[in-house]
N, C-alpha and C positions, 0 to 999 in steps of 0.2 A: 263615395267609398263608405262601406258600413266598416267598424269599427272592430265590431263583433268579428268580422272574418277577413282575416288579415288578405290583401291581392295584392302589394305590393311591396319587391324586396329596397332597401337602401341602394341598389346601386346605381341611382342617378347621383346619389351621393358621393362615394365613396369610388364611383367610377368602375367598377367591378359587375361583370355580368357572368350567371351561372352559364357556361357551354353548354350545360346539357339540357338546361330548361331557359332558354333564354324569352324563353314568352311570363316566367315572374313578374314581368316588368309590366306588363299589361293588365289593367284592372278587372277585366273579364276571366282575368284568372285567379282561384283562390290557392292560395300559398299553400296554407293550411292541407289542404288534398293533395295539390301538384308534389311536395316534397315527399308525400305517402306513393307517390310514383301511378299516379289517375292522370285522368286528362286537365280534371278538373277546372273547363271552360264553363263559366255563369253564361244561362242563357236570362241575359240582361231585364227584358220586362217579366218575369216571370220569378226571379231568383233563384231558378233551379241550378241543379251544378251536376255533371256529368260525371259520374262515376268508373268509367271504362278504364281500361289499362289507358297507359300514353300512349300517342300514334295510333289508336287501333283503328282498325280498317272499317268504314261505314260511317254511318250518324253517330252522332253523341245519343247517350241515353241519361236523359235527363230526370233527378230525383229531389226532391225533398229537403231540405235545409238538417232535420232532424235525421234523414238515411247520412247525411254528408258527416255530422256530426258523428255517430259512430261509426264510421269509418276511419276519420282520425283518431278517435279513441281507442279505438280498439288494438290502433298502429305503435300506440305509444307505451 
């Protein structure tokens, strides 16, 4: 787990899972994006992170650590 971009929520902890994204819990996914409402699945050897709406119909399209970054940025 990189440190820098948070993939994983507390609720192994706290026992609580998001309904609507319950894929948080999966380290292939970055928090950070998913909560900005992307697909936001790490494609793993690569670091890249899919920027797509959630669900959306097709492949992921996979971008850049620095495109991902303002993304969130921008959300905030």
């Amino acid at each position: 787990m990189n440190a820098e971009y948070p993939t994983t929520t507390d609720a192994g902890i706290s026992g609580q899972v998001d309904e609507t994204r319950p894929d948080l819990s999966n380290a292939n996914v970055r928090e950070d994006l998913a909560l900005t409402g992307r697909c936001a699945l790490v494609h793993l050897p690569s670091g890249r992170t899919c920027l797509l709406p959630l669900r959306h119909p097709g492949p992921c399209d996979f971008h850049g650590p620095a495109e991902a970054a303002d993304v969130v940025s921008a959300s905030q």
